[in-house]
N, C-alpha and C positions, 0 to 999 in steps of 0.2 A: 982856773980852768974855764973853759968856755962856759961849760953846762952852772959855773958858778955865779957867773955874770949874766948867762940870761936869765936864771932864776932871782937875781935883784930883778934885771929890766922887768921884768914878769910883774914881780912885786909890784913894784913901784903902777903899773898899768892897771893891774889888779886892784890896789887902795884907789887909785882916778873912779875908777867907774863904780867904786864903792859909796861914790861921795853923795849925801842924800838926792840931789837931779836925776843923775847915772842911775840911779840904785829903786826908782820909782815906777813901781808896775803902768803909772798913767803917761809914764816920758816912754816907757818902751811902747804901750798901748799907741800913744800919736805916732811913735816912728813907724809902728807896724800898719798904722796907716795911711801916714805918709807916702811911703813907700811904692803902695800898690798905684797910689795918685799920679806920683810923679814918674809912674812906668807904664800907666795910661797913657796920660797924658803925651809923652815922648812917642810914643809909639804910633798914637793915631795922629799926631803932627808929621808922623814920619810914612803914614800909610804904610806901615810894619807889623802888621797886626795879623796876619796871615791862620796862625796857628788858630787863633780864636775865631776866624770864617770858618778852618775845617770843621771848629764845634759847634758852629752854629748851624752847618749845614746838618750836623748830624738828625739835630730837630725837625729841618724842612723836610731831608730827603725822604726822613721815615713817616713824614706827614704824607708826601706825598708818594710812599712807596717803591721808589727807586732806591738802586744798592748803594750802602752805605761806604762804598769800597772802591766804587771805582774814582775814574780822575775825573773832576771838574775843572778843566781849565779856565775858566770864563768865571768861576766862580774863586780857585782856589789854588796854590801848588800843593802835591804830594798829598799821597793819600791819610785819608783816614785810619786809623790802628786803635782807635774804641768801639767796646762793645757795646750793641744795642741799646742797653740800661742807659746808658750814657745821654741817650735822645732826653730823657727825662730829667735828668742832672742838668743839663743843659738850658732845657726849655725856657727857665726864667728870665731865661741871660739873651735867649735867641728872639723872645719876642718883644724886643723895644729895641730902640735905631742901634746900632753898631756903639759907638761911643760910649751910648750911657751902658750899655750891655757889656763891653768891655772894661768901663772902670768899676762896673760892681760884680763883673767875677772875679777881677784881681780884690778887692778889696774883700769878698767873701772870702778868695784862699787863704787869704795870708791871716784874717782875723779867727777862720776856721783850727788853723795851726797857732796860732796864739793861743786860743781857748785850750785844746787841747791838751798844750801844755801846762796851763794853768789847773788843768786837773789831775794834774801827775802828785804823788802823795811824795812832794820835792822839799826842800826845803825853799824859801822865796830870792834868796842870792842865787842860789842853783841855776832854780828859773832866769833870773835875771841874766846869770852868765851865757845860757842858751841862749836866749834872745840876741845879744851882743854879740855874742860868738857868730850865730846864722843870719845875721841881718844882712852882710853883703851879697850870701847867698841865697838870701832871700830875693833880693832886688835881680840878681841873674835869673833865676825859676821865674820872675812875674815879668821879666823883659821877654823871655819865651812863650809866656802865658798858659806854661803849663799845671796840668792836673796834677805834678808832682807834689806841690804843696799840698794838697787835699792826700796825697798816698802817704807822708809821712803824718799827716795830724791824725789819718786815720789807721794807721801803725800803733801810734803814742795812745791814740784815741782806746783803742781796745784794750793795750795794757792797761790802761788807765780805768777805764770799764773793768775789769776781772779785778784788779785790783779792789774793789769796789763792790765788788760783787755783784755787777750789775751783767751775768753775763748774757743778757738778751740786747741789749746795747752792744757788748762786744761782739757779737755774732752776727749784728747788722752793719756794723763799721767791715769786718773780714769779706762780708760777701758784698757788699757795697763796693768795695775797693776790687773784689775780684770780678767780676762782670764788668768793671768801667773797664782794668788795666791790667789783670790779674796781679798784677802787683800784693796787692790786698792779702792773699793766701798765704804770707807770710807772718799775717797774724797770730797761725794755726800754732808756731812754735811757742806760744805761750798757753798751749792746751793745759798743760802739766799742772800751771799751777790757778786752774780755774778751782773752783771748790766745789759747786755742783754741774757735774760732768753732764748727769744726762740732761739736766735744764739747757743748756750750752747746747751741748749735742740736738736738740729738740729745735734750738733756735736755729740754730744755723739750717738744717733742712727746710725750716717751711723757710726763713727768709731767702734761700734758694730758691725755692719756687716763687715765692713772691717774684723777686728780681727776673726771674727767666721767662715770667710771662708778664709784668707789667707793661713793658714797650708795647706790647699786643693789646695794649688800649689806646694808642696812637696810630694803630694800622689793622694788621688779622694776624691771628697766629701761623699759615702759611709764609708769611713776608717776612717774620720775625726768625723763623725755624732758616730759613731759607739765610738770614741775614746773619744766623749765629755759624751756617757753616761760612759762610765766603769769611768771616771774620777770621777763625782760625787758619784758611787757607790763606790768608792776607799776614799773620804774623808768620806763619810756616815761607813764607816766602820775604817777608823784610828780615828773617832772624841771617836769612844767608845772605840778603845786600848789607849787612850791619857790620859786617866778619872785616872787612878791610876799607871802613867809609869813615871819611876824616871825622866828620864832627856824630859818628854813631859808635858804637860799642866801646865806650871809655870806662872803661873797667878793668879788673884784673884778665878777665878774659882776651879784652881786648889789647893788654899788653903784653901779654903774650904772642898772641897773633902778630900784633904788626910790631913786633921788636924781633921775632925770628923770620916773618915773612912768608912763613908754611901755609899752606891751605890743604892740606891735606886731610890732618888730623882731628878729632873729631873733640868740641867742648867737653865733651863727658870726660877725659881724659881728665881735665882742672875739678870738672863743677863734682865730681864723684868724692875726691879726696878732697874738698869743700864742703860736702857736704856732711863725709866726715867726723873732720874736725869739730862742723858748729856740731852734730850730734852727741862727741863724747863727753861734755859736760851735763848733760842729763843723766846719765850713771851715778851724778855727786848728789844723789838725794838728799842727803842730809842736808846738803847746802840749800833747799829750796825755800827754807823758811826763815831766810833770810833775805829782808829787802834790795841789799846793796848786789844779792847776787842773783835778784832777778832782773835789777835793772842791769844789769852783764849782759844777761840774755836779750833785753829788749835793745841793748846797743848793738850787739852782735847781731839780728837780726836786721837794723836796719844797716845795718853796712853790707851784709852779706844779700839783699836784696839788691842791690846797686855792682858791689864789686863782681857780681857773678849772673850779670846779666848782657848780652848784645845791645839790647835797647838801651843802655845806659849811654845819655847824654849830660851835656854840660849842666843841664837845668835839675837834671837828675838827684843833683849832690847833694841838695836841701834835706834830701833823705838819710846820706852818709852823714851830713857836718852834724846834725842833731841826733847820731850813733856817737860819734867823735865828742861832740860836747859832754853826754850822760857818762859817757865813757870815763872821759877827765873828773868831771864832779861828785859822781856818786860811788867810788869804793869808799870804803871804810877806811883803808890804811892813807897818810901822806903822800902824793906824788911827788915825785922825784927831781931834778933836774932833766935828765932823759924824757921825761914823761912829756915837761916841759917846750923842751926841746922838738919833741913830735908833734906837740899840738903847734906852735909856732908854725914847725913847717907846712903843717898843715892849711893853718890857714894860708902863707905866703902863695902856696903853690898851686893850693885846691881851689879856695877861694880866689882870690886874687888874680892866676892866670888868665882867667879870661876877659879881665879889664886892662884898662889902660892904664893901672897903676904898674902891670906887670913887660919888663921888655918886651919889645913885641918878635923883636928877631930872635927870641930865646921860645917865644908862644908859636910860632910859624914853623920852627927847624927842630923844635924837639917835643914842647909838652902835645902839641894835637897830633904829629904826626905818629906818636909811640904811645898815645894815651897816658901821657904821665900825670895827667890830674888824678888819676887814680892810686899813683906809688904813696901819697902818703897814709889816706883810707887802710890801702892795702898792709902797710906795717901796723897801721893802729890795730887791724883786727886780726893780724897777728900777732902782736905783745897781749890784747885782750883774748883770746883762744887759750894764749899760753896762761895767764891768770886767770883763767876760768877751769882749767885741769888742772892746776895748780894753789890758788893761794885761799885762806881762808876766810870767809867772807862774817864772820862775825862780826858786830858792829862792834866800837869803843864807846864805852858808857856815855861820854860827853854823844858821840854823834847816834845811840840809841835815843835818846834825849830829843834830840834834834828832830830826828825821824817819825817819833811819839806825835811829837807837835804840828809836824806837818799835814799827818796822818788825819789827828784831828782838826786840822783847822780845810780839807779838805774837803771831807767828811760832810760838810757842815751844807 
């Protein structure tokens, strides 16, 4: 059978990268930054750097008081779609020349998401495999120059926090992430298994205010208030140019949309029975005290933040591939051939599409015009919904063992 030979090929790719080079947190540590260098560098040899002017302008504009929304053509295309808080995130990056400010925010994202990960209570192949698995979509995220990287290390970040029990950390990574890109509010779905609830709860309000009036030290609180409505009036108006715009809403949402060609009908139609699904595994309480089926959740979230969003672009995926990866590595039982088979297509299609490894007459006539970089995401966190209402997430002794050790060597 097919699913039998590519679980050799599998094999076989799997022992490669096991081998001690492959398999060294200091060879993925140099790729990762690598990476951001060599996507600097291309980029300001190429005067391609665009994204990274929007965010630097974000600093100036609020220094100097004008809206953070409207068009700068002289300075920039397309508007800005971060919040205020953002001037601050930024600030490091916006005042030293373009270039050096460019190759050290790529190098902060990508190192920000390394660490990240590094703090997930994983096992170190785990790790390993994530890194390998999202590296090429890493270098896609840091050729765009986006803040996605930072939304998934700060996803992982907060599990990894509650985990931890640190949840004053996590509740500054959630609203962190939510003022830049609301993105971030996705972290909320790991409320359940915080431990001390109201400590959480406690954090997250003041780091709310914190965030909502910090910008208001770079300008006055009328400019900022003022700045936080054009803001949502600026998403409320790109969430509808997103609906049918080639390289925006590549998500499930969006394949829907431009595979039937309606405009009629209203998102809430997909995102409600989306929401759903990821909801009714929280009813399996018993399952919660179990590691392998909270990392479920923390895969399901980051895919469901991506597959069921308009704003979802190419650079976007860094967020889906590392749901996709945890997804593969962290049940407890064997995967499958099937399993196999998905994650393959996954990368071929997800990842892959948007380079030159991938035909391009097949990239042009089908995956961006029907959003098909999102078909594979979208099975995975449908086989993962269905294993999540479904299977049981106790560990096997050998990989409670595993888990024990990671645990502690995380800890540490």
């Amino acid at each position: 059978m097919m699913t039998d030979k590519l679980v050799i090929l599998w094999n076989k790719v799997y022992s490669f990268l096991r081998r001690p080079f492959f398999s060294d947190p200091r060879t993925l540590l140099g790729l990762w930054t690598l990476l951001p260098i060599l996507a600097g560098l291309t980029k300001m040899a190429a005067h391609r750097h665009n994204n990274f002017l929007i965010f630097r302008g974000v600093f100036w504009h609020t220094i100097q008081r004008v809206s953070l929304y409207d068009l700068y053509p002289s300075e920039y295309n397309d508007h800005n779609h971060y919040g205020p808080f953002f001037s601050l995130v930024i600030a490091p990056f916006a005042l030293v020349p373009d270039a050096i400010g460019l190759l050290l925010w790529l190098i902060t994202l990508s190192l920000v998401m390394y660490y990240a990960v590094r703090r997930l209570p994983l096992e170190q192949g785990k790790q390993i495999f994530l890194y390998w698995f999202c590296a090429h979509e890493l270098l896609t995220a840091l050729q765009m120059q986006q803040f996605n990287i930072a939304i998934a290390a700060i996803i992982i970040g907060a599990f990894a926090a509650i985990e931890r029990k640190q949840e004053v950390l996590a509740a500054f990574l959630i609203i962190l992430g939510t003022f830049v890109k609301l993105y971030g509010i996705v972290g909320l779905a790991f409320f359940f298994f915080v431990k001390r609830k109201p400590r959480f709860i406690l954090a997250l309000i003041g780091w709310s205010v914190v965030c909502f009036v910090a910008p208001m030290l770079l300008s006055s609180p009328d400019y900022v208030l003022g700045q936080y409505v054009e803001w949502f009036t600026r998403l409320a108006a790109k969430n509808s140019e997103n609906h049918f715009s080639l390289m925006q809403n590549i998500s499930l949402l969006g394949m829907i949309r431009k595979g039937s060609g309606c405009a009629t009908y209203s998102d809430l139609a997909v995102i409600l029975p989306g929401l759903a699904i990821f909801a009714l595994p929280y009813l399996r309480i018993k399952q919660y005290k179990h590691l392998a089926f909270r990392y479920a959740i923390l895969s399901a979230t980051l895919l469901f933040a991506v597959l069921f969003s308009t704003g979802s672009e190419s650079s976007t995926y860094i967020i889906a591939l590392a749901g996709v990866a945890l997804w593969y590595t962290t049940s407890p039982w064997k995967r499958n051939g099937w399993d196999i088979a998905l994650l393959v297509f996954t990368f071929i299609l997800t990842s892959l599409s948007p380079s030159d490894l991938f035909p391009r007459s097949l990239r042009e006539s089908y995956v961006l015009p029907y959003a098909l970089k999102a078909l594979p995401p979208t099975l995975v966190w449908l086989r993962l919904s269905w294993e999540l209402l479904t299977k049981d997430y106790t560990p096997l002794p050998q990989l409670q063992d595993q888990q024990d050790q990671a645990v502690q060597s995380t800890s540490v």
